[in-house]
C-alpha positions as CSV (number, residue, x, y, z in Angstrom):
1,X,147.0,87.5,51.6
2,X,149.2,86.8,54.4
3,X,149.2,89.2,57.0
4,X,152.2,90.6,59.3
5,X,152.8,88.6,62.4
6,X,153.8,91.7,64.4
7,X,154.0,91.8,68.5
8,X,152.4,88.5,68.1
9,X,155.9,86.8,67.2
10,X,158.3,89.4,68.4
11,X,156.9,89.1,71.9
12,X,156.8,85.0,72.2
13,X,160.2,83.3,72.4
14,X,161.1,80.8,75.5
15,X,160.5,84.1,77.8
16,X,158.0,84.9,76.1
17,X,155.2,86.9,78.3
18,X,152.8,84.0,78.3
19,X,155.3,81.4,79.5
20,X,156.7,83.7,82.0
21,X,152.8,84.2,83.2
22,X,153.0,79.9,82.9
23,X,155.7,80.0,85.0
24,X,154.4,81.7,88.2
25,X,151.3,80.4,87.8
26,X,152.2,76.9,88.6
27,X,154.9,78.7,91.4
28,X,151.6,80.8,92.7
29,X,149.3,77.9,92.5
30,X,151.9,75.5,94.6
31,X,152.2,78.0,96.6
32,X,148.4,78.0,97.7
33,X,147.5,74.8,97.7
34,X,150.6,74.5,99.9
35,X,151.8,71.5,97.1
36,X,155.4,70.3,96.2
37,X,156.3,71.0,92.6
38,X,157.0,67.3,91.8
39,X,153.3,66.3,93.2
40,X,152.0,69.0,91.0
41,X,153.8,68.2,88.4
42,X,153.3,64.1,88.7
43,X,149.4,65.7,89.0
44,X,149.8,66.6,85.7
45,X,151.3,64.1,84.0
46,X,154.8,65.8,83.8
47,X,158.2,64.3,85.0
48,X,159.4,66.6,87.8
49,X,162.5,67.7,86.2
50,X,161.0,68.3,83.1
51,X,158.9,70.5,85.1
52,X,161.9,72.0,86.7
53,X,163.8,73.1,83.4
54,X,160.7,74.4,82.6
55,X,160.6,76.7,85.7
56,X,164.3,77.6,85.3
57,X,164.0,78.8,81.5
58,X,165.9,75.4,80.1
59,X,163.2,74.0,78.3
60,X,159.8,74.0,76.4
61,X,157.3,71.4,77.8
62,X,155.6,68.9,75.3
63,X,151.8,70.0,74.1
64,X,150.3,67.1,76.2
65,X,152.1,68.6,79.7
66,X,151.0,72.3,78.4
67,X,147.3,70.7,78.0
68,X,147.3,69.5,81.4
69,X,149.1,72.4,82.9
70,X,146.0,74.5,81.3
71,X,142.9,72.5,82.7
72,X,145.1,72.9,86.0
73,X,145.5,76.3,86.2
74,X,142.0,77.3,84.7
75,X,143.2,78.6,81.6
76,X,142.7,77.6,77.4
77,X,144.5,75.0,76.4
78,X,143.9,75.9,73.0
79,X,145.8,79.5,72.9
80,X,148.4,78.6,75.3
81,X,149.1,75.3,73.3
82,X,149.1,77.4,69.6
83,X,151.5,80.2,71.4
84,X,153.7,77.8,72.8
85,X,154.6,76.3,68.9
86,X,154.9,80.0,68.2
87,X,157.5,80.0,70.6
88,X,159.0,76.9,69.9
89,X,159.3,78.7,66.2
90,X,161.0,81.4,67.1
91,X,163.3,79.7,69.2
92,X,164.6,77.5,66.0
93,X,164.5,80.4,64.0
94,X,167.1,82.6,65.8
95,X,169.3,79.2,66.6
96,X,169.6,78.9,62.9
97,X,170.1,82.6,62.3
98,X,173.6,82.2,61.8
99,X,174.0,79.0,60.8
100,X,172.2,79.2,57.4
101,X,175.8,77.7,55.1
102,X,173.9,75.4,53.2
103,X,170.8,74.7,50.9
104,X,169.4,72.0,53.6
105,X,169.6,74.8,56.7
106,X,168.4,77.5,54.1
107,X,165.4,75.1,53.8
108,X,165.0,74.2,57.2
109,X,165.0,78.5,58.1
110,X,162.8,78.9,55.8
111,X,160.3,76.1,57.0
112,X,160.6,76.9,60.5
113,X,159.0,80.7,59.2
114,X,156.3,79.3,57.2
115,X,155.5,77.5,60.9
116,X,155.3,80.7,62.4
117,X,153.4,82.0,60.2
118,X,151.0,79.3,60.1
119,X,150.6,79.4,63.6
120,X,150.4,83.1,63.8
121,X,147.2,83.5,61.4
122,X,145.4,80.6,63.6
123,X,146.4,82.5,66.3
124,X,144.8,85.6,65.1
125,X,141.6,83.3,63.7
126,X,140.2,81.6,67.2
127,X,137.6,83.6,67.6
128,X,137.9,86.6,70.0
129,X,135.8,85.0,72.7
130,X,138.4,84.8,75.9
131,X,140.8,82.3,73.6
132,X,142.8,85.1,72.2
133,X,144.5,85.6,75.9
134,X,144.3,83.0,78.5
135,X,143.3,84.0,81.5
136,X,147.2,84.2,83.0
137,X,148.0,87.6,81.7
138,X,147.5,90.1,84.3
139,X,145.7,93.3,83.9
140,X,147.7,96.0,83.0
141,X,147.0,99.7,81.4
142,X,144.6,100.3,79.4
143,X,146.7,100.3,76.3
144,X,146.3,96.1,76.4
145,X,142.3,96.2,77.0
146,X,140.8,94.3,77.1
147,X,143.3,91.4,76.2
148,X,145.1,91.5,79.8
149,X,141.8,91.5,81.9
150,X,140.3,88.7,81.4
151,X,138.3,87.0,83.1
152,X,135.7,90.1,83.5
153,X,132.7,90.5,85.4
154,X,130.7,93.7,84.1
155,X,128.8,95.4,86.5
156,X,125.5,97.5,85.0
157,X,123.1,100.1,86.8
158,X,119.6,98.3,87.2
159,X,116.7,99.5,87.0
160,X,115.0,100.7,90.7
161,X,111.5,98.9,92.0
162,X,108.5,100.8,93.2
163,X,107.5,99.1,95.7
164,X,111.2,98.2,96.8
165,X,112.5,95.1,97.0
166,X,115.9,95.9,98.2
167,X,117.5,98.2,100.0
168,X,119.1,99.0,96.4
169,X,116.1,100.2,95.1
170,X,116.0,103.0,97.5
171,X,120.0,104.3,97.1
172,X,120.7,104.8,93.5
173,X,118.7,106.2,90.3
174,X,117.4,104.0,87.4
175,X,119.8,103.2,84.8
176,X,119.3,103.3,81.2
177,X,119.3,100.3,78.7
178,X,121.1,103.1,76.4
179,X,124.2,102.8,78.4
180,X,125.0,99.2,76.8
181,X,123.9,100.6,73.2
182,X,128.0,99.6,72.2
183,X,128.2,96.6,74.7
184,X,128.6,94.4,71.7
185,X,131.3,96.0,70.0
186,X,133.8,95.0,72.9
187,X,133.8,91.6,71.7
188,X,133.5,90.2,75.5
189,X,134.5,86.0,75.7
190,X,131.1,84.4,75.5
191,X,131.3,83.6,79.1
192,X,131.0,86.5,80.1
193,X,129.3,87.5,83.5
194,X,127.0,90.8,83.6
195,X,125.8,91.0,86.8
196,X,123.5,93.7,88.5
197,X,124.7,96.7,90.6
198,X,122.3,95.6,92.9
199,X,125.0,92.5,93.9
200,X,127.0,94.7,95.8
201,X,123.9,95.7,98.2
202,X,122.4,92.2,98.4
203,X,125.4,89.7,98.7
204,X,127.5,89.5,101.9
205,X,130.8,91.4,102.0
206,X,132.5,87.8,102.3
207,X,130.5,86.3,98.9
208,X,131.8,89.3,97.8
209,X,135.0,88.4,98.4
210,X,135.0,85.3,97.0
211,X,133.2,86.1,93.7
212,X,135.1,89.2,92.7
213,X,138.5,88.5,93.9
214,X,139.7,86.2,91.2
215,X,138.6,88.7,88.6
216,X,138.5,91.7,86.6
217,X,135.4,94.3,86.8
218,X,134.4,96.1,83.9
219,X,131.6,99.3,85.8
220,X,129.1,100.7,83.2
221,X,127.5,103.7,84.8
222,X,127.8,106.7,87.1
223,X,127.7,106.8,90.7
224,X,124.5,108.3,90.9
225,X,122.9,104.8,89.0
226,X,125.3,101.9,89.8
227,X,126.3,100.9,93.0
228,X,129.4,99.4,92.0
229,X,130.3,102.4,90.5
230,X,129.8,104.7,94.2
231,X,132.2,101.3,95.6
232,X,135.2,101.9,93.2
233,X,134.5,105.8,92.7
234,X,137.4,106.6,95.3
235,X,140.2,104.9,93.7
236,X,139.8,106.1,90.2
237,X,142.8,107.7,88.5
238,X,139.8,110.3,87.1
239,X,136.6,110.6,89.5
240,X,133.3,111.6,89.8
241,X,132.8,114.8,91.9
242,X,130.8,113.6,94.5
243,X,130.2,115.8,97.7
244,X,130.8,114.6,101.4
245,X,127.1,114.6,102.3
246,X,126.2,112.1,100.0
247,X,129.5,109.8,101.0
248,X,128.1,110.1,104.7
249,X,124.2,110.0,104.0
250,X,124.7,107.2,102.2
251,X,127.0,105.0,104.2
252,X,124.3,105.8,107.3
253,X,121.5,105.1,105.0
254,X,122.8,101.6,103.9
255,X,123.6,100.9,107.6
256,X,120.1,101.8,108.3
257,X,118.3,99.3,105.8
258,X,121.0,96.7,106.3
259,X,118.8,94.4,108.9
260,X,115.8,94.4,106.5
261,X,117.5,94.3,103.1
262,X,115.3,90.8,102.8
263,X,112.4,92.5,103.9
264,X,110.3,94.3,101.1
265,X,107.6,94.9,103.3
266,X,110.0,96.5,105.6
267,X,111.6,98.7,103.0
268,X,108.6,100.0,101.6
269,X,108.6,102.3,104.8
270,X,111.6,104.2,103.5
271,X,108.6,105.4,100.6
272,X,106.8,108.5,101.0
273,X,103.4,106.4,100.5
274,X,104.2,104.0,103.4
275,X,106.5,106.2,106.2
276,X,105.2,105.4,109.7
277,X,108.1,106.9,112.5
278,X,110.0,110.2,112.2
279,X,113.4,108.2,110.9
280,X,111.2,106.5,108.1
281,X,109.9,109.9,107.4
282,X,113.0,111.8,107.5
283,X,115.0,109.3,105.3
284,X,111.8,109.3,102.4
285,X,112.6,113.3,102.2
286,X,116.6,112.4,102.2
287,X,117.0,109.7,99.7
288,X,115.6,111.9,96.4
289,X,117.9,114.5,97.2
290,X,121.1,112.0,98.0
291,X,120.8,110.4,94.8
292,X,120.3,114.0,93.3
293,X,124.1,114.6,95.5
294,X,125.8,111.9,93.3
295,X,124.8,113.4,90.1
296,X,127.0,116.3,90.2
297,X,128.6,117.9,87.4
298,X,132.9,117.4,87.2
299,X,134.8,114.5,86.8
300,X,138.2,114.8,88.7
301,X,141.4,114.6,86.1
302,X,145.0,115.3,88.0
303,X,147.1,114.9,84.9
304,X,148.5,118.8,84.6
305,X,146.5,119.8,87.9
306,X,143.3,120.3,85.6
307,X,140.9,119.6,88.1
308,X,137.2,119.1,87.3
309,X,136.4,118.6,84.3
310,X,132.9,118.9,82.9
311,X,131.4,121.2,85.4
312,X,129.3,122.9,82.9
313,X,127.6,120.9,80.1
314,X,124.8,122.2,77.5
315,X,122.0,120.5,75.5
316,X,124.3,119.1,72.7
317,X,127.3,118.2,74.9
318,X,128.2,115.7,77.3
319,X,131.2,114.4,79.7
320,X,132.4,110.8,80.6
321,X,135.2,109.1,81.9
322,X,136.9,105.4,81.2
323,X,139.4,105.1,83.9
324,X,141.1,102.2,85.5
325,X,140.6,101.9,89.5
326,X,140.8,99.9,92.2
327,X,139.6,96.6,92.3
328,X,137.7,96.6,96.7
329,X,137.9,92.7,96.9
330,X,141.7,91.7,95.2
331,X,144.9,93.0,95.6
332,X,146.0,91.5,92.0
333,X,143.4,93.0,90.2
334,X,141.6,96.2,89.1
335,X,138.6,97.8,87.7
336,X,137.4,99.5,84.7
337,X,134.7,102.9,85.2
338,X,133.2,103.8,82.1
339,X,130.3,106.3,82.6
340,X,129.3,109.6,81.5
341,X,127.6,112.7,83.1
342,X,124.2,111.6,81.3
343,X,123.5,108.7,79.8
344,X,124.8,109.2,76.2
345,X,128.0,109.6,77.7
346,X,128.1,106.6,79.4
347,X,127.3,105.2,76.2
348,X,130.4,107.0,74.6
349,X,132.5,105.3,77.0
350,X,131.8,101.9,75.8
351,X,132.5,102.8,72.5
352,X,135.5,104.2,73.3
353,X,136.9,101.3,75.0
354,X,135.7,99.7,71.6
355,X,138.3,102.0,69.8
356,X,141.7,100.9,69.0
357,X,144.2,102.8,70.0
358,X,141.9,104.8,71.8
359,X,144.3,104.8,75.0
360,X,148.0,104.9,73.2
361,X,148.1,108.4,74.8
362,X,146.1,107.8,78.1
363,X,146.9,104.5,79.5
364,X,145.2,105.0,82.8
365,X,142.0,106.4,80.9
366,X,140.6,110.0,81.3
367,X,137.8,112.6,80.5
368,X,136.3,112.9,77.7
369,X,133.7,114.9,75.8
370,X,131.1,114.2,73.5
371,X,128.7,115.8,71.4
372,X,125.0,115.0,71.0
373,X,123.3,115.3,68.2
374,X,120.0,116.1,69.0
375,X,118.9,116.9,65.9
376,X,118.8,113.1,64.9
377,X,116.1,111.1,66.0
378,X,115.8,109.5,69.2
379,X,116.3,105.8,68.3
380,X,119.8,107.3,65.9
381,X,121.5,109.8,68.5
382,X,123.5,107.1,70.2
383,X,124.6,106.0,66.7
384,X,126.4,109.5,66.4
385,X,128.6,109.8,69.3
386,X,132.2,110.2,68.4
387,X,133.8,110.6,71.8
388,X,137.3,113.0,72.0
389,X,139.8,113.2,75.0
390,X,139.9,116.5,77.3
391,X,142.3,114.8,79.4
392,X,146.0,115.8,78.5
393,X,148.2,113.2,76.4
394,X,149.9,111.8,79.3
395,X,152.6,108.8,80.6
396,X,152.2,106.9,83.6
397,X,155.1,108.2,85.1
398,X,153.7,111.8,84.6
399,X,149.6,110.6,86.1
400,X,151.8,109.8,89.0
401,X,153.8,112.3,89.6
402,X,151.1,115.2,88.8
403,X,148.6,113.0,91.5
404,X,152.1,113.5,93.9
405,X,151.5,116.9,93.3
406,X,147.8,117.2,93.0
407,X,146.6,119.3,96.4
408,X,143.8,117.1,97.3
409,X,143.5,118.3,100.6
410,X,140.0,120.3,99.7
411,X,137.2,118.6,102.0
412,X,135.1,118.7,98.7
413,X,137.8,116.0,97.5
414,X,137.3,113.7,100.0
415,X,135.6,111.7,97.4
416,X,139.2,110.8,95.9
417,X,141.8,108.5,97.7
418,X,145.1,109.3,96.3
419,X,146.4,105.9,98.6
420,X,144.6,104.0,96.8
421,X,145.0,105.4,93.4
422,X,149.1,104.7,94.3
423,X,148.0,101.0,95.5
424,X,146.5,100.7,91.6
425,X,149.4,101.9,90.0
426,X,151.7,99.5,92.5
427,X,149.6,96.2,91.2
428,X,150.1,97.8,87.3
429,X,153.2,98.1,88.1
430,X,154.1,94.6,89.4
431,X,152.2,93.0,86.1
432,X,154.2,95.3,83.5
């Protein structure tokens, strides 16, 4: 009936990973809003130098200042206070470790377990929706998905207007709703934002900024049908092949329908049905074959020097990729690309960041391959997709190393930035 604790207990104590998170929080927040530590701590009810033992690793704080020091900081009071008895429990436990010389103490180490315990299981019974982790724990490798990148915005291909209505409509294909057919099974908080790929065209660079920065992205789709994937494509630890054309073609093109992207009228000129000059003409013939450029076969994988992967797929096969990247708008963040070749890849790589375990082996993600069964009906194909790794069992330590000694110097590359790739493995880095 009672379950093991686990990593749960032996990873809370008074530096414990979620009170060390606590800990530069408040440093980070003062820090920000350019407040002294005894105004943010009078702010929250605290006395400063209770606040100050806290900061220096002397002390616990009492649930009501831990309540407070939540609502503050954005986080769930409700986690943060249940780990924080956790921690208070496993404190008292190893004092008393050795001092168990009579039946009182025996009783008193033996209460202070069934506390743990107790705490543990209604740790492990909030319900998975964003309380599990607060939203202090930084992102890290995909080993701790999706527990250590929260909060999340997901990001899904849309599907493309005829007439246009924005510029997005003319750059990418249509996705499919079969690409979310395991959405569910990730458990997301309940809070959740899913927001169009057509938000990267349409918002300013600077709203951008200010809606992305403070948060994880979770990318559901290829290049070739989500916009946000074509934005975080170059700083994937695994790539999609993507040739230099369509890089340039489709920067110029964006340019180009920049000053009427709030014009549908406007934009309807880029159709074959509607061109009037030469350039409207020239870009209706382009854009068909553009999108057709970022639908290439090969996903990029440097782990061994392996190359492209997926180059070649038949009927009944498919290749994806889930791979962490980096995040365009935040230097303390990252993003997550889960797409496939064809859509019932894309679908496989939900599921597989559905798996457990799934990334022991590859904590930076990688290509996989999937068969599909097109023997089953339609509506039960998705249902069969057991996704399975090409990518190498690898270590962090060796993805970098064989990306130091990746030759990416091929102009057909120059869809990959290694920089950045090292900038992503700096901010995992810093959060380990």
């Amino acid at each position: 009936m009672n379950e093991p604790v686990g990593q749960i207990i032996g990873d809370l104590s008074n530096d414990s990973p979620i009170l060390v998170e606590l800990r530069e929080k408040i440093k980070q927040w003062c820090r920000t809003h350019g407040q002294k530590q005894s105004t943010f701590a009078a702010n929250c009810g605290i006395d400063p130098a209770d606040l100050g033992h806290f900061l220096s690793s002397k002390a616990l704080l009492p649930p009501y200042a831990l309540a407070n020091l939540a609502t503050q900081l954005e986080m769930d009071p409700m986690c943060l206070l249940v780990q924080s008895e956790i921690s208070l429990c496993v404190r008292k436990l190893e004092e008393g470790a050795d001092q168990q010389t009579s039946e009182i103490s025996l009783n008193r180490h033996a209460g202070w377990k069934l506390a743990r315990d107790a705490y543990a299981a209604l740790l492990r019974s909030i319900p998975n929706d964003g309380q599990v982790a607060p939203h202090a724990v930084r992102p890290g490798t995909l080993v701790d998905w999706s527990k250590a990148f929260l909060p999340l915005v997901v990001f899904v291909g849309d599907r493309r207007e005829a007439p246009p209505k924005t510029p997005a409509d003319l750059l990418a294909a249509s996705a499919s709703m079969g690409d979310l057919y395991y959405l569910s099974r990730l458990s997301l908080p309940s809070d959740t934002e899913i927001r169009s790929d057509k938000t990267c065209v349409i918002t300013s660079p600077e709203s951008l900024r200010t809606l992305l920065e403070g948060k994880n992205l979770l990318v559901i789709g290829s290049p070739a049908a989500n916009l946000m994937a074509r934005a975080i494509n170059g700083g994937s630890c695994f790539s999609f092949h993507v040739t230099p054309d369509a890089l340039t073609q489709a920067y110029d093109f964006q340019k180009l329908l920049e000053p009427i992207r709030y014009l549908p009228g406007e934009l309807e000129r880029y159709t074959e049905s509607k061109c009037e000059t030469p350039i409207q003409k020239e870009w209706s013939r382009r854009r068909r074959h553009l999108i057709y450029m970022f639908a290439r076969s090969g996903i990029l994988d440097p782990v061994d020097y392996a190359g492209l992967r997926g180059t070649s797929t038949g009927p009944s096969s498919d290749y994806g990729v889930v791979s962490l990247c980096k995040h365009p708008w935040s230097d303390s963040h990252v993003a997550i690309m889960a797409a496939g070749l064809h859509g019932p890849a894309t679908a496989a790589a939900v599921k597989l960041l559905s798996k457990k375990d799934a990334f022991k082996n590859h904590p930076l993600g990688g290509v996989f391959r999937v068969n599909v069964p097109n023997e089953a009906p339609w509506e039960e194909r998705y249902h069969h997709l057991d996704p399975e790794w090409d990518t190498h069992e690898y270590s962090v330590e060796k993805y970098e190393a064989d990306v130091r000694g990746f030759h990416a110097q091929d102009p057909e590359m120059k869809f990959w930035n290694p920089q950045d790739v090292m900038a992503l493995l700096e901010v995992i880095r810093v959060n380990a």
